[in-house]
C-alpha positions in Angstrom: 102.0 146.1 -7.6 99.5 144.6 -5.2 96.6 146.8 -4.3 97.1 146.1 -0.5 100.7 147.4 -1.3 99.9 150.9 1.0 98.8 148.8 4.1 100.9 149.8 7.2 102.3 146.9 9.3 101.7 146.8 12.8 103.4 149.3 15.0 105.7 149.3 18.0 104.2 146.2 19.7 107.3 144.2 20.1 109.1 148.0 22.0 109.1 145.7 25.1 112.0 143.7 24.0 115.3 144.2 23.9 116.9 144.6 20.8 117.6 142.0 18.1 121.2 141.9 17.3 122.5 138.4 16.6 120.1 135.8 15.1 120.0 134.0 18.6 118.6 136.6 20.4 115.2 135.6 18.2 115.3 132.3 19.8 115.6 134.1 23.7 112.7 136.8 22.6 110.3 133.8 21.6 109.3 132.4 25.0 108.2 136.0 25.9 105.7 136.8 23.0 102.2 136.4 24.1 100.6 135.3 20.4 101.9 135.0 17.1 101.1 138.2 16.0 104.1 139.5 18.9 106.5 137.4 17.4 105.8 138.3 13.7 106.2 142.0 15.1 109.5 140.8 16.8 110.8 140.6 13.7 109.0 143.6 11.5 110.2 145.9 13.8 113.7 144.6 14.0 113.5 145.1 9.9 112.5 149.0 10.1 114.8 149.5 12.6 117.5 152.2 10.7 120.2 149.9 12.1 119.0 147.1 11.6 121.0 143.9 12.2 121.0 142.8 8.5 123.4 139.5 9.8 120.8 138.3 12.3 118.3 138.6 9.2 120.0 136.9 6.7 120.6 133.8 9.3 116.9 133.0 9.5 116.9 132.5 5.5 119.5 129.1 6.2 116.8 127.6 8.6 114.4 125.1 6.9 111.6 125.8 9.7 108.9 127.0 7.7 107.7 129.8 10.4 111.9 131.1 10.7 112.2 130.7 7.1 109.1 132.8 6.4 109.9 135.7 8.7 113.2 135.6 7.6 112.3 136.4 3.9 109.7 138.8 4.8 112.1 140.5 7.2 113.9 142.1 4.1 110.6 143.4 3.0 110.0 145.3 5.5 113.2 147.1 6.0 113.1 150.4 7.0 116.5 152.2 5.9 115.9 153.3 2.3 119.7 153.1 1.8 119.7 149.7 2.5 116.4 148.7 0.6 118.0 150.3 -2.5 121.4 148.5 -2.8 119.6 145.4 -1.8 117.5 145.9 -4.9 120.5 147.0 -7.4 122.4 143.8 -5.5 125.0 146.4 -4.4 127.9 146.1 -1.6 126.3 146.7 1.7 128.2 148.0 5.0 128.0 146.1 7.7 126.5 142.7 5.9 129.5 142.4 3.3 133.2 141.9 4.6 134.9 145.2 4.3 136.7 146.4 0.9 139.9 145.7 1.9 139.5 142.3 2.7 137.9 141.3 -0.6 140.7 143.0 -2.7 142.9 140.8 -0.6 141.2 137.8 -2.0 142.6 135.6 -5.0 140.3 136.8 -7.6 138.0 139.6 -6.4 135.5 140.0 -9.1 134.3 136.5 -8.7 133.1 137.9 -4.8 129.6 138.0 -4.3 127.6 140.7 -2.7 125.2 139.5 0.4 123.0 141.1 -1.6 122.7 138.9 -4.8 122.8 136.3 -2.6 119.8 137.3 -0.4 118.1 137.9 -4.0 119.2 134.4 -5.2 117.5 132.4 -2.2 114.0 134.8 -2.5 114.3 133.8 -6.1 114.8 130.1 -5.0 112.1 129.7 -2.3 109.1 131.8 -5.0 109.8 128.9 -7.1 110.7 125.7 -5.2 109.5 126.0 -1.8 106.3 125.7 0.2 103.3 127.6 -0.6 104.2 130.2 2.6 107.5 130.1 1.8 107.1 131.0 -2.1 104.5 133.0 -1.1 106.4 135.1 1.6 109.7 135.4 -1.1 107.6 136.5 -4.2 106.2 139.6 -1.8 109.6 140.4 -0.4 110.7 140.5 -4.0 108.2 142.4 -5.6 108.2 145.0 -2.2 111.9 145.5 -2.9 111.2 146.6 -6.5 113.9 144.4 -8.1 114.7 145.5 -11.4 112.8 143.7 -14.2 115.9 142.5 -15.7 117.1 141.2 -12.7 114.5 139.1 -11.3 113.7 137.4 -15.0 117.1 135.8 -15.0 116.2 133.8 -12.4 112.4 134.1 -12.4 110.2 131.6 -14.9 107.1 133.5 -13.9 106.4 137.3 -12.3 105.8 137.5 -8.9 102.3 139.0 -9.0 101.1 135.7 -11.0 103.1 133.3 -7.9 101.2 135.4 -5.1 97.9 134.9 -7.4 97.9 131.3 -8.0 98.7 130.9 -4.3 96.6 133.2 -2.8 93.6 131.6 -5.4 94.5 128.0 -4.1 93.8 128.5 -0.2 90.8 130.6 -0.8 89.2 127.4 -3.0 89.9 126.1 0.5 86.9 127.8 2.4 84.9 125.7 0.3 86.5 122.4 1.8 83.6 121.3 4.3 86.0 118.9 5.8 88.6 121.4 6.6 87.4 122.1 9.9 86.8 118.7 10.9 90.7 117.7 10.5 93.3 119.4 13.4 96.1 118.5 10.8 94.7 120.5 7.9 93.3 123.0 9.9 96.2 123.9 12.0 98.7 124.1 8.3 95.8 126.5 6.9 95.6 128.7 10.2 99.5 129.1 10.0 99.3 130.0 6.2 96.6 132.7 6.8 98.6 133.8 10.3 102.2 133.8 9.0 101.3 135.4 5.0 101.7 138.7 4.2 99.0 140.8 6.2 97.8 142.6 2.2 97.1 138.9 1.6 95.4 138.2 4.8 93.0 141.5 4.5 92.5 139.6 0.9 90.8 136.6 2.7 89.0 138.6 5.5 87.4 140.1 2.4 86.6 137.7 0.6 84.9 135.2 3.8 81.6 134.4 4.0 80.1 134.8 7.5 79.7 130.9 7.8 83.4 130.6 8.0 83.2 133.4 10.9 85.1 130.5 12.9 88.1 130.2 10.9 88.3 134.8 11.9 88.0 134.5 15.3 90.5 131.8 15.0 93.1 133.9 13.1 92.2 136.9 15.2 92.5 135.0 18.2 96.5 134.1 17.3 97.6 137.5 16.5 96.1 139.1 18.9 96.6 142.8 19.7 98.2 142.8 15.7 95.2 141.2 14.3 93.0 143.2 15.6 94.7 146.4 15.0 94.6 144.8 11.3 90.9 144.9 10.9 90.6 148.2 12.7 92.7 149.6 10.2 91.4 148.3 7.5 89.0 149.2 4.8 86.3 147.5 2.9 85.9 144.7 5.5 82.6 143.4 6.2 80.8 143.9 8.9 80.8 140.6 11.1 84.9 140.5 10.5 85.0 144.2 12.3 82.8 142.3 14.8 85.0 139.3 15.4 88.1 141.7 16.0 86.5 144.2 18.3 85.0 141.2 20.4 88.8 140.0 20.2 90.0 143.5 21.6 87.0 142.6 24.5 89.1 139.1 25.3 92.4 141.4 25.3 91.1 143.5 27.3 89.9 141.5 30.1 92.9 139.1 29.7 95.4 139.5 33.0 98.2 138.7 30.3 97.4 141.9 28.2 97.1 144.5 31.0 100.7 146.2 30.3 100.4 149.9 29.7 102.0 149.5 26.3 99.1 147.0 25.4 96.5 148.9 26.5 97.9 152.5 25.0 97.1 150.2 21.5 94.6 148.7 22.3 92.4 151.6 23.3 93.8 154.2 20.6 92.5 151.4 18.4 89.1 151.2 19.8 88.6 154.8 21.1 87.8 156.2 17.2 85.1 153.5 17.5 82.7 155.3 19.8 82.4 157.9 16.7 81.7 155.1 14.4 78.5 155.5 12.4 77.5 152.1 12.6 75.4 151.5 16.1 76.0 148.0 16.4 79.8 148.3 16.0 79.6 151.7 18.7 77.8 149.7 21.2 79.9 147.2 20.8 83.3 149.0 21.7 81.4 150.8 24.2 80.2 147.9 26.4 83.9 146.5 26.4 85.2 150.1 27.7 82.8 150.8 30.0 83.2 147.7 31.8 87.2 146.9 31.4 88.4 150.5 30.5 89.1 151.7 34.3 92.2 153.3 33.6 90.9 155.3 30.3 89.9 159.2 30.6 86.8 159.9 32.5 85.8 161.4 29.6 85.9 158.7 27.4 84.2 156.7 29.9 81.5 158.8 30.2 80.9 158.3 26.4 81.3 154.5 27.0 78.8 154.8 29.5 75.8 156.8 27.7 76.1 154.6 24.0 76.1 151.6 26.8 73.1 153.0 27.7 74.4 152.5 31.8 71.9 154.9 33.0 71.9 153.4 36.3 75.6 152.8 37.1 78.4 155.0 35.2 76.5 157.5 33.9 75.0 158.6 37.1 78.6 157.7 38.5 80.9 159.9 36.2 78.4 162.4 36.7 79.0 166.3 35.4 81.6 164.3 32.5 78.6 162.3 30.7 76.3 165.9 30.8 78.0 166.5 27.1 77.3 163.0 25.5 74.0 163.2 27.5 73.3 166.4 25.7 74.3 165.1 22.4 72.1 161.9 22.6 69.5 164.1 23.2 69.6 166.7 20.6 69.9 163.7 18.0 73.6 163.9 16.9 74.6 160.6 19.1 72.0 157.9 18.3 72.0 155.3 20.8 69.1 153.0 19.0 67.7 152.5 15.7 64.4 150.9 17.1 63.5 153.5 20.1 65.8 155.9 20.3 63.0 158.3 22.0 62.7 156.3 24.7 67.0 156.5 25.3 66.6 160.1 24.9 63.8 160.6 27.3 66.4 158.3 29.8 69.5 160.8 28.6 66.9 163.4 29.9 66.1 162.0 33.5 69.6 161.6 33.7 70.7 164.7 33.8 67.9 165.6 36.2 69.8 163.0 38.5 73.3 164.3 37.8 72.2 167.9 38.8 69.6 167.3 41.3 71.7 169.6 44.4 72.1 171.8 41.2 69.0 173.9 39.9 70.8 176.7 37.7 73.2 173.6 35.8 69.8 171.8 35.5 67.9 174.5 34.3 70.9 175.6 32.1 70.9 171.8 30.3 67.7 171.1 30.5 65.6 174.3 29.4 66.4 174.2 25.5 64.4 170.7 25.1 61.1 172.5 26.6 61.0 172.8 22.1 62.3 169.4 21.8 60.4 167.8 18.1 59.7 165.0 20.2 56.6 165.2 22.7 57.9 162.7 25.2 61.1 164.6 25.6 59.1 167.6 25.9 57.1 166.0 28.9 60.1 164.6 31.0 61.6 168.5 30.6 58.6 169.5 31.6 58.7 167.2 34.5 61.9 168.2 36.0 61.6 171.7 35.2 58.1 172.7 36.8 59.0 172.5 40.2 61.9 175.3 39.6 59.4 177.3 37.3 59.8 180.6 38.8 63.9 180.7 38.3 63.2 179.9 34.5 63.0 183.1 31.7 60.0 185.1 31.0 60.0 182.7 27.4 60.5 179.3 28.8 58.3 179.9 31.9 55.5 180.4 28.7 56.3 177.4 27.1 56.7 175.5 30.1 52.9 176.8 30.9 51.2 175.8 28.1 53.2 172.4 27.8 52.0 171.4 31.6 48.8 172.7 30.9 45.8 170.2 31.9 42.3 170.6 30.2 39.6 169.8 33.1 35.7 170.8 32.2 33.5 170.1 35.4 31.5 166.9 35.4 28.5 168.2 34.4 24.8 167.0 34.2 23.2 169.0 32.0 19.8 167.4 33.0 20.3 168.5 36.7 20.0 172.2 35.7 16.6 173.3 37.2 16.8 177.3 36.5 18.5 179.8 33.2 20.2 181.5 35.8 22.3 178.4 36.9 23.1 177.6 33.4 23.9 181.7 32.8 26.5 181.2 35.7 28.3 178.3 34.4 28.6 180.0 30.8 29.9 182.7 32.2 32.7 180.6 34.0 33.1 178.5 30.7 33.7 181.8 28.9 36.6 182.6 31.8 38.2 179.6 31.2 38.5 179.9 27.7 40.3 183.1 28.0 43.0 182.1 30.5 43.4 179.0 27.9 43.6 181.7 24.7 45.9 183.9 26.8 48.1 180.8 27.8 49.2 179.4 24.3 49.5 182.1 22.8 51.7 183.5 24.9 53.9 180.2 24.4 53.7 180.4 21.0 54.7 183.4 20.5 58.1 182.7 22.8 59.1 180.1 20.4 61.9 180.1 18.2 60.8 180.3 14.6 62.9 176.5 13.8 60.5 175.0 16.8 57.9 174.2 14.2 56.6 170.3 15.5 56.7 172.4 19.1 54.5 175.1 17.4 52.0 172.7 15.6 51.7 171.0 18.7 50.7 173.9 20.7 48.4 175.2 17.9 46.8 171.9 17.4 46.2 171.9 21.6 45.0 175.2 21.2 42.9 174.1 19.0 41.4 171.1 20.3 40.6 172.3 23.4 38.5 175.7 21.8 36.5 172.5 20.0 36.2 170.9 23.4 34.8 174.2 24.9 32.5 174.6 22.2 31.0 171.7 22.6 30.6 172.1 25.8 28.7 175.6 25.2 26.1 173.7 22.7 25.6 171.4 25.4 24.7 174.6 27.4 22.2 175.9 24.8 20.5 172.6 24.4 20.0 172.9 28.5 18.5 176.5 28.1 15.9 175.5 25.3 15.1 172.4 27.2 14.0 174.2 29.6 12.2 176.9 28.1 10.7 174.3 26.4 9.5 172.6 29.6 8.4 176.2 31.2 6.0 176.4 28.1 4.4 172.7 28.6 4.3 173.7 32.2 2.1 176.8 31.5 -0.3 175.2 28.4 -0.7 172.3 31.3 -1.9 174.6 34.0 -4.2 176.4 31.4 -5.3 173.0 30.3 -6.1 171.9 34.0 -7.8 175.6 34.9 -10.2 174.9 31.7 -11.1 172.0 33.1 -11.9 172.6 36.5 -14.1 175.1 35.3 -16.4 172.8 32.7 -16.5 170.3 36.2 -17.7 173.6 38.2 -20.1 174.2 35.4 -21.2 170.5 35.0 -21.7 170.1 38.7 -23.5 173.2 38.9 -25.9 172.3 36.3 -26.7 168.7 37.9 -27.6 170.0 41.1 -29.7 172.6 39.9 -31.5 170.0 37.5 -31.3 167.9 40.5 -33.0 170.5 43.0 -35.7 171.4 40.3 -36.9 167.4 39.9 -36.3 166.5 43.2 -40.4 166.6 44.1 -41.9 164.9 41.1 -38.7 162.2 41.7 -40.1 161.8 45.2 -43.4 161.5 43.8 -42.3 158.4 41.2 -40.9 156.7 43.9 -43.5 157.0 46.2 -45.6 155.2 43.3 -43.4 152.3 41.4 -46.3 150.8 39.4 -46.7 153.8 37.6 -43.6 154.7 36.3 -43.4 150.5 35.2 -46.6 150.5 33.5 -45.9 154.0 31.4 -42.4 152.5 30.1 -44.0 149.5 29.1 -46.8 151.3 27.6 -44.6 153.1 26.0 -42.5 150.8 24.7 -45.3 148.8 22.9 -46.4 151.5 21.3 -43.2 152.8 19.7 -41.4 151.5 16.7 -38.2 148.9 17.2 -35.4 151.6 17.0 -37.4 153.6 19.8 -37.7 149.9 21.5 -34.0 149.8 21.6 -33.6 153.4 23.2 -36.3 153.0 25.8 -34.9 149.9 26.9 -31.2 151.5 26.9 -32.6 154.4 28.9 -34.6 151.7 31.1 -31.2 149.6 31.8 -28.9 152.4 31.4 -28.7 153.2 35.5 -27.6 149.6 35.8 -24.2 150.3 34.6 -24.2 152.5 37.7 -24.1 149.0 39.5 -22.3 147.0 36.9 -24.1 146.9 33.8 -21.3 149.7 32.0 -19.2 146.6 30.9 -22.5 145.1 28.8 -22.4 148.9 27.4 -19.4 149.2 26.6 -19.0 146.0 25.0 -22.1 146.7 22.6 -20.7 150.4 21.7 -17.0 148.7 20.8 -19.0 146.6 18.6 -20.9 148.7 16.9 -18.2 151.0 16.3 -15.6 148.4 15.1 -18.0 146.6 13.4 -20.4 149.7 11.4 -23.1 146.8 9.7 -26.3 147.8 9.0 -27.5 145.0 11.3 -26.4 146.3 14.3 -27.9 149.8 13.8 -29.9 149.1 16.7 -27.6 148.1 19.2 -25.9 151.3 18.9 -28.6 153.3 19.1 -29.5 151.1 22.5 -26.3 152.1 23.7 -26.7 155.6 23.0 -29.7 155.5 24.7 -28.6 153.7 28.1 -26.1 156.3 28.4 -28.5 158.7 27.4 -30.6 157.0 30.5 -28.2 157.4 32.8 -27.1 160.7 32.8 -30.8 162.0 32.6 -32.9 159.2 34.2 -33.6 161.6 37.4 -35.4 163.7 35.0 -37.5 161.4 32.1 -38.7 158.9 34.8 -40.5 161.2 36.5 -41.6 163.0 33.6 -43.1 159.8 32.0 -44.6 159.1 35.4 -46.7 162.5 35.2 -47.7 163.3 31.4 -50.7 162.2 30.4 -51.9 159.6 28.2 -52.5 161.9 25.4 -49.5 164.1 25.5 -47.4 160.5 25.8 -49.0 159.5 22.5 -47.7 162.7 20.9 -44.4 162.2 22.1 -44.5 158.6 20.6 -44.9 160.3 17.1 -42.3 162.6 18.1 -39.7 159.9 18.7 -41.2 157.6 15.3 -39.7 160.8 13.7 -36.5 161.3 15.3 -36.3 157.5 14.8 -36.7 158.0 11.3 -34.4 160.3 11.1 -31.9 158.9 12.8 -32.0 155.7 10.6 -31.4 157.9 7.2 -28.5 160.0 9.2 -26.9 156.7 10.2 -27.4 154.7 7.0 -25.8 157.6 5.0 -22.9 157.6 7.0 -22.2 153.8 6.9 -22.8 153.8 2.5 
């Protein structure tokens, strides 16, 4: 038996006609069926009727129209009265399709009477083997749904029927492969109607077994039997994905169609799609839902409100439908109803703002929705709570009112320039403030942690890890305090060795001063005196200087031109004592002793000109040894410190 065998045929979608009771009465019903998948039904549900018109049946089968001819023979397959299916199948009288008992015993020779039922049997067993591929097709099912007995069907049967529906079944599949198929309406049209008209086992076999490059030749057999078709692939199992696809976009035609809007077609259509919105595949959910939430008017309101949140309609129907969406709202928010595999966050944070929206004239629903995702895992869901929630803080519990705290919470140090502090007592007073706000901080989260549930654990770490940061943050900002502190202490201390440093030397300048005016006061009458007599002092230096060796030359000259760096002559100085110290050669010995001794000059020049002026010749001749001695000491002082 075929594996598709427990596949239900469509249901009651041909309930709108009248019943079938003479084989005309097809004919009539024809003009009024919408597709091709209403008048295969006309006839299916004809067959399971438990009177059905057996007659009316068995006149299709003398029709050589392939379409009659092929609902004829799958009529008997699908008959519903188990009385009826069994004498068929044992080739038994039948009431109502044989002539009546008396009448046949009224006949010449009786036994040679045959039974509508072998008959039937006879031309299912003629058309597996002779006819077209349909037709042979459409009678090998009928036979092998009937369960003929094997020793019946192999009297007149050359192979079984499973192997005729193979071979057949294995021939128009080879077909997909045809690249011209498409390209000739002949062909195309004789391959639509084998797929259409066959067996609906056989046509799950091909919706199967299709690649999605032949997702033309679906929507094209979808497309013909409408409402049945794509009740077919709802139903189903094991299809792939893009053939669930093609027959709910199909359902999305029907359902905008004028011709489909009967309450019968709708009833099917949306019992058909409703199970959808539950489906675990996004794509396919979305899908239903967009084609209910615009075209599904007359559905539930509840059902409409799911529509409208997996439609993600924030804006439109699920603000509209209001309190009905709340639940499906709710659900996309906990998690349970995912409405997007790439950022499903961001429709959850929407779900959330939402229901702000849908309750905004009503705090204690809001609060009552909303309060439980103050220890949503997600932070942004968290915030938009928080958001809604803050302004109505006061109306919420002792715990949420904690939680809420510490989640709005806002870290602000001052702006601070630590280099603007002047005094310890300013920096003492904003320590102490620091040390204030770091309590009300401890005292905040902990409070909130402590009111969370013990499941809340990202809403825990997050508060921890705030708690945290914020105690580094704070710490920081005491160091920074310190470092003002010993800055400046450090700066007082400068400050004071400065002003010790300063008070030192105003002293040696008191000193100093005090010593040149007294000198000055003392010499002041023999200085008058030199002046008063010029030639003098001249001749004594130049005595002097002739008479003392060349190093004492040098000194007497620097102490003779010394005063002139008073009026300019410092720079010559200067340049001759850089040289002699950056130079230290023996050869220049002299020139830094001539410096020495022009500043020597010109610090004391008020006091040895008028001394030389006044000694006389005998003591200057004494001093002129002196000085050959210091001069010789000098040289062996200065040459041992230049080897």
């Amino acid at each position: 038996m075929s594996d598709f065998s427990g596949i239900q045929p469509p249901g009651s979608g041909g309930g709108k006609f009248p019943p079938i009771q003479k084989g005309k009465d097809f004919f009539d019903q024809f003009p009024h069926c919408r597709d091709d998948g209403e008048r295969i039904e006309l006839f299916v549900n004809t067959a399971q009727r438990q009177d059905a018109p057996l007659k009316a049946l068995e006149e299709l089968l003398k029709y050589r129209d392939q379409f009659y001819l092929t609902m004829g023979l799958q009529s008997f397959a699908y008959i519903g009265n188990q009385t009826i299916r069994t004498k068929l199948a044992n080739l038994d009288y039948i009431d109502g399709l044989d002539e009546p008992l008396d009448k046949i015993y009224q006949l010449p020779n009786p036994d040679d009477y045959k039974c509508h039922s072998q008959r039937i049997f006879e031309k299912l067993s003629q058309e597996a083997q002779s006819g077209s591929e349909l037709t042979r097709l459409s009678a090998a099912w009928t036979i092998q749904q009937l369960k003929y007995p094997q020793i019946v069907s192999a009297r007149f049967l050359f192979k079984s029927v499973e192997d005729i529906q193979r071979q057949i079944i294995s021939e128009n599949l080879k077909r997909l492969s045809d690249r011209y198929l498409l390209n000739d309406p002949i062909r195309y049209k004789e391959f639509l109607d084998f797929w259409v008209y066959a067996p609906k086992n056989h046509l799950l076999q091909l919706l199967q077994s299709i690649s999605a490059n032949s997702l033309k030749i679906v929507d094209d057999v979808l497309t013909r039997l409408g409402v049945a078709g794509f009740e077919l692939v709802t139903q189903a199992y094991g299809l792939q994905k893009f053939v669930v696809e093609a027959g709910l976009r199909s359902a999305d035609s029907l359902f905008r169609d004028r011709d489909y809007q009967d309450s019968e077609t709708r009833e099917r259509l949306s019992k058909a799609l409703i199970p959808f919105l539950g489906n675990s595949d996004i794509d396919l959910r979305r899908l239903v839902a967009k084609t209910i939430n615009e075209a599904g008017s007359w559905l539930k309101t509840d059902i409409r409100a799911k529509a409208a949140v997996i439609s993600r309609d924030w804006n439109s129907n699920v603000v509209r439908l209001g309190e009905a969406s709340v639940p499906f709202l709710l659900q996309a928010i906990r998690g349970s109803l995912i409405l997007d595999t790439r950022d499903n966050l961001l429709e959850q944070v929407k779900a959330v703002q939402c229901i702000g929206t849908i309750y905004a004239a009503n705090i204690d629903k809001k609060i009552r929705s909303l309060v439980e995702f103050l220890q949503h895992r997600e932070e942004s869901v968290r915030d938009a709570t928080v958001s809604l929630l803050k302004q109505h803080q006061d109306r919420l519990d002792q715990n949420s009112r904690y939680i809420l705290t510490a989640l709005d919470f806002q870290f602000r140090l001052p702006q601070i320039n630590f280099f603007n502090f002047t005094s310890l007592a300013e920096i003492e007073i904003e320590i102490t403030s620091t040390r204030k706000y770091q309590t009300e901080i401890e005292r905040i989260f902990q409070n909130a942690i402590s009111s969370c549930k013990a499941d809340a654990t990202e809403v825990l770490s997050f508060l921890s890890s705030k708690q945290k940061e914020y105690n580094i943050l704070l710490s920081q900002h005491f160091q920074s305090l310190e470092d003002s502190k010993s800055r400046i202490r450090l700066k007082a201390a400068e400050s004071f060795k400065n002003e010790i440093r300063e008070t030192g030397r105003f002293l040696r300048s008191g000193v100093l001063l005090s010593v040149v005016i007294i000198i000055t006061y003392i010499s002041y009458p023999t200085f008058l005196y030199a002046i008063k007599n010029p030639t003098l002092i001249i001749n004594s230096m130049v005595l002097y200087y002739q008479n003392s060796p060349r190093l004492m030359q040098d000194f007497v000259l620097g102490i003779m031109l010394g005063p002139l760096g008073l009026f300019g002559g410092g720079f010559i100085l200067c340049i001759k004592l850089v040289t002699c110290i950056v130079g230290c050669m023996p050869g220049i010995i002299n020139d830094f002793v001539g410096v020495i001794g022009g500043l020597i000059g010109t610090v004391l020049y008020i006091i040895i000109i008028p001394l030389i002026c006044i000694l006389p010749s005998g003591i200057l001749q004494m001093v002129s040894y002196l000085l050959l001695e210091i001069d010789f000491m000098l040289k062996f002082i200065i040459k041992r410190l230049i080897d």
